[in-house]
C-alpha positions in Angstrom: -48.1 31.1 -11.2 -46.6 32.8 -8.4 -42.8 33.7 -8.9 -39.8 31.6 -7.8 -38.4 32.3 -4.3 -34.5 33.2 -4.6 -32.1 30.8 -4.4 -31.1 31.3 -0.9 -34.7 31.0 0.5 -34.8 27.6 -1.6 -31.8 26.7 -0.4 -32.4 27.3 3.4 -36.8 26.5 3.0 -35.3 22.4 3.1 -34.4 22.8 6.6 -31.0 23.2 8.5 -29.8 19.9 8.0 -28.9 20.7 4.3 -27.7 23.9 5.4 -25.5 21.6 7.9 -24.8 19.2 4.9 -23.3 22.3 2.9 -21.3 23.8 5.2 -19.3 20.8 6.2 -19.0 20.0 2.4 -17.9 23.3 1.6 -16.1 25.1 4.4 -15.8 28.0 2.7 -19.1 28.7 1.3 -20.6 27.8 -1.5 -18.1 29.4 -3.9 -15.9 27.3 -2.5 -17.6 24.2 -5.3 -16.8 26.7 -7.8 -13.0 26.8 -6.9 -12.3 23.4 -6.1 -11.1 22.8 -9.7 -8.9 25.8 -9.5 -6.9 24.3 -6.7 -6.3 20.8 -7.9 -2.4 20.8 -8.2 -0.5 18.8 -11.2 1.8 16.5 -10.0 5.3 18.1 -10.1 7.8 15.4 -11.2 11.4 15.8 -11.2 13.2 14.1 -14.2 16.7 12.8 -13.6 19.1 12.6 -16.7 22.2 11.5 -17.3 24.0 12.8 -20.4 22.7 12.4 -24.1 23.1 9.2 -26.2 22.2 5.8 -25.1 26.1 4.6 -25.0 27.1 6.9 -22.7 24.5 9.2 -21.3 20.5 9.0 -21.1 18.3 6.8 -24.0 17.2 9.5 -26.0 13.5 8.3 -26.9 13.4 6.9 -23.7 13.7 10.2 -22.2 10.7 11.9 -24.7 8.4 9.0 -23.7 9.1 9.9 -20.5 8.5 13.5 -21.5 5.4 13.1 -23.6 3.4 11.0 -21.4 4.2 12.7 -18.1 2.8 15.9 -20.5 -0.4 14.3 -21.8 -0.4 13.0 -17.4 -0.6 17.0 -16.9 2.6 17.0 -15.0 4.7 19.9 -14.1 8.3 18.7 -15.2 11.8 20.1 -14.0 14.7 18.3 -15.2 17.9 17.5 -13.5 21.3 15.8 -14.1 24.4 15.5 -11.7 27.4 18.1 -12.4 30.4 15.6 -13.3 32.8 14.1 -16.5 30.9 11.8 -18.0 32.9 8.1 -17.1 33.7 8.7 -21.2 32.4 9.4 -24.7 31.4 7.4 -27.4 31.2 7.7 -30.8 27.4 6.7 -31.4 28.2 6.2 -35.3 31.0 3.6 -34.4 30.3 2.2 -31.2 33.3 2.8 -29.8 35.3 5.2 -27.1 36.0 8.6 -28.5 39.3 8.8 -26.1 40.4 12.5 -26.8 36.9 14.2 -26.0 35.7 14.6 -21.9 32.1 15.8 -21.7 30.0 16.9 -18.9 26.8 15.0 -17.9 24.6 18.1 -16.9 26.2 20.3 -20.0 25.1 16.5 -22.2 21.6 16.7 -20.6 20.7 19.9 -21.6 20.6 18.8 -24.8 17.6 16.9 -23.5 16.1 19.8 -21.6 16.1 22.0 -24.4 19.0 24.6 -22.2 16.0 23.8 -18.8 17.9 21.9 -16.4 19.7 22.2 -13.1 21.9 20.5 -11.1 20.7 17.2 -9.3 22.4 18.8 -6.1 19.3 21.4 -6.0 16.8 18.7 -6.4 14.3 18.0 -3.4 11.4 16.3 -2.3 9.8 20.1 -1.0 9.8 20.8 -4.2 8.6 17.6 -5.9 5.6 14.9 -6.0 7.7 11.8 -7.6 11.3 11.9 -9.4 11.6 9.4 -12.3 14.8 8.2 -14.3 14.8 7.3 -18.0 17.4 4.6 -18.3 20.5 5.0 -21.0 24.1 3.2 -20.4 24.8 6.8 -18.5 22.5 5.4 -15.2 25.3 2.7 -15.5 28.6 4.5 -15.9 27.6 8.3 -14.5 24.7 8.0 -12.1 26.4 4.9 -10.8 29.9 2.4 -11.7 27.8 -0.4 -12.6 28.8 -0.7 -16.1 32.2 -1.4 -14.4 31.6 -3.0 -11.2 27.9 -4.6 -11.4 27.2 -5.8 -7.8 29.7 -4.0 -5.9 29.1 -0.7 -7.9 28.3 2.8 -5.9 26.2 5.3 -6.8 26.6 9.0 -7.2 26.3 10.5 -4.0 23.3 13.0 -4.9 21.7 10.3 -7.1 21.7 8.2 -3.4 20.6 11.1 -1.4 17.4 11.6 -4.4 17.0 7.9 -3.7 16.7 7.8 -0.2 14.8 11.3 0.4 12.3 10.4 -1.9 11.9 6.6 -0.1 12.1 8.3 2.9 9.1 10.7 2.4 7.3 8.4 0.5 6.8 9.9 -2.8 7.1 7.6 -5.9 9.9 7.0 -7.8 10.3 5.7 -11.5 12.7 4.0 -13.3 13.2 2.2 -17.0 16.1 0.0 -18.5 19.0 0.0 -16.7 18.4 2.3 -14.4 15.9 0.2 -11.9 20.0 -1.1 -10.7 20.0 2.5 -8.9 17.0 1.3 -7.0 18.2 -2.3 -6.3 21.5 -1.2 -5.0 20.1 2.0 -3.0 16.7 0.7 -1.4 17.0 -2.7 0.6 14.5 -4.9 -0.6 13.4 -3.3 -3.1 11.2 -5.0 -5.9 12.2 -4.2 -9.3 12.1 -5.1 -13.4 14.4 -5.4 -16.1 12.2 -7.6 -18.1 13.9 -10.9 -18.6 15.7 -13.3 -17.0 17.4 -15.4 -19.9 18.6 -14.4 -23.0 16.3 -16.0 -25.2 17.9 -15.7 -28.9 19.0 -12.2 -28.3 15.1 -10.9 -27.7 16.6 -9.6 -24.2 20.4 -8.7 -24.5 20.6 -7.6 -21.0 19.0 -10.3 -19.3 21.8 -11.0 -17.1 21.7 -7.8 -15.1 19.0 -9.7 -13.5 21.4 -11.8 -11.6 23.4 -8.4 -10.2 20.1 -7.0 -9.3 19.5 -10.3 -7.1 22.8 -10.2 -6.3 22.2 -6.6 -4.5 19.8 -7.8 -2.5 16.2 -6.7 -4.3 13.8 -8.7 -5.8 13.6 -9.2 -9.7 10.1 -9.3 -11.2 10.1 -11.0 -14.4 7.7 -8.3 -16.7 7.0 -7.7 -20.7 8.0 -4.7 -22.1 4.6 -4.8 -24.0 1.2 -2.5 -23.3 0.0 -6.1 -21.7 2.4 -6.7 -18.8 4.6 -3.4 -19.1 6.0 -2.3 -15.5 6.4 -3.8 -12.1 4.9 -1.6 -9.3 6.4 -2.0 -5.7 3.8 -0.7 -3.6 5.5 -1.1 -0.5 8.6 1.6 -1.6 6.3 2.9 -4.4 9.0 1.9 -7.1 7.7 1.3 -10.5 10.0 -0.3 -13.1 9.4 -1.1 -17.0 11.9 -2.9 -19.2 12.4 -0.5 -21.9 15.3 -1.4 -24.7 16.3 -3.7 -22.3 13.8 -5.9 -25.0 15.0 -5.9 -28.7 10.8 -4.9 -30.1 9.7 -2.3 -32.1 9.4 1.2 -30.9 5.9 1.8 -30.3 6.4 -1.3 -27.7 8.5 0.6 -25.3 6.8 3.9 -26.0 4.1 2.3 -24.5 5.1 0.3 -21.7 7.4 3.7 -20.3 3.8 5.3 -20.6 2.4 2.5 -18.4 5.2 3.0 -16.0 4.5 7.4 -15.8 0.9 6.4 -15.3 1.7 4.4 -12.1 3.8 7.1 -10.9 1.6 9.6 -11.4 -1.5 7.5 -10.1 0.4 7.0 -6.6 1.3 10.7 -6.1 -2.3 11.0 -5.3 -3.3 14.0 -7.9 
């Protein structure tokens, strides 16, 4: 048999419209199929902490689900935490104030970060897809007063400004436990979960933080913290928001439901 044209007179012997076809498919040439994959960017998420320890600083394994999943999501990560005293220090073995020791909240975080951190007042939405906030009794007392206050609490002033500027340019944003408040009491109307709204024998501790987050004006979603029905997503102000330990369950329950909530943030930055 005779031998095979090249490729280019194959390509160009099926007439110009598949020339056409090619060209507006691939601006760049053909070698432009071949790079596509290159450029795909990862998401680049920014991970707000806020100190180490669930009693007075960021949940611990709430922050490594956050970690692990945003990982296996192919994420860029950069963590951040607010310069500032912690509002105190507890003694995690007693449950109780430790009233001679101060610590700092971005020193605390570190701890999380393994030393790769910076301060929340360098964090912006140039340099970021989506910001997410792992909750912790910290989002309550050092990203905000409303471990103190509840309804009439404020917020940090950079935690705000994070708030807003990522609202504002509509990136997502992500929150677990407690810290879907920050949300409720920063973005007007927006839609949120803490999982229950009643007690129920102790199965949700917190349930009454429900009320406040009514109270501030956004809407509460009641949500499972289970794989099943694990995180509320706001499309309107792209907020998603997953119970956490707000639930007393096993482990693997939360692990699971924060994963649900990193996939719905990462799914609405579009990469």
């Amino acid at each position: 048999p005779p031998p095979l044209p090249p490729r280019s007179a194959m390509l160009t012997s099926r007439g110009p419209a598949l020339c056409t076809a090619l060209r507006r498919a691939a601006p760049g040439g053909l070698a432009s199929f071949h790079s596509s994959a290159r450029r795909c960017r990862a998401a680049r998420v920014a991970v707000v902490l806020s100190g180490c320890g669930v009693y007075d600083g960021t949940e611990i394994h709430e922050a490594s689900a956050v970690l692990v999943h945003l990982s296996r999501g192919g994420a860029e990560v950069q963590m951040y935490a607010p310069d500032v005293p912690q509002m105190h220090v507890i003694d995690h073995s007693k449950g109780q104030p430790a009233e001679a020791e101060s610590r700092n909240v971005l020193v605390e975080s570190a701890r999380i970060a393994r030393g790769k951190i910076s301060s929340l007042a360098k964090l912006t939405t140039a340099d970021h897809d989506a910001v997410i906030f792992p909750g912790g009794f910290g989002a309550a007392k050092n990203l905000s007063t409303f471990a103190v206050d509840g309804k009439d609490c404020k917020v940090n002033r950079e935690v705000e400004r994070v708030l807003k500027d990522f609202h504002k340019a509509g990136k997502p944003i992500g929150l677990c436990c407690i810290s879907p408040v920050l949300a409720a009491k920063v973005l007007s109307g927006a839609e949120v979960t803490v999982g229950h709204e009643e007690e129920e024998g102790g199965k949700w501790p917190y349930a009454g933080t429900a009320g406040a987050i009514k109270e501030l004006g956004a809407k509460h979603c009641v949500k499972e913290v289970t794989i099943s029905f694990p995180a509320h997503v706001d499309t309107k102000n792209k907020v998603v928001t997953t119970p956490a330990f707000m639930c007393e369950t096993a482990l693997h329950h939360i692990f699971d439901g924060i994963g649900a909530m990193v996939k719905n943030v990462l799914k609405l930055t579009g990469k």
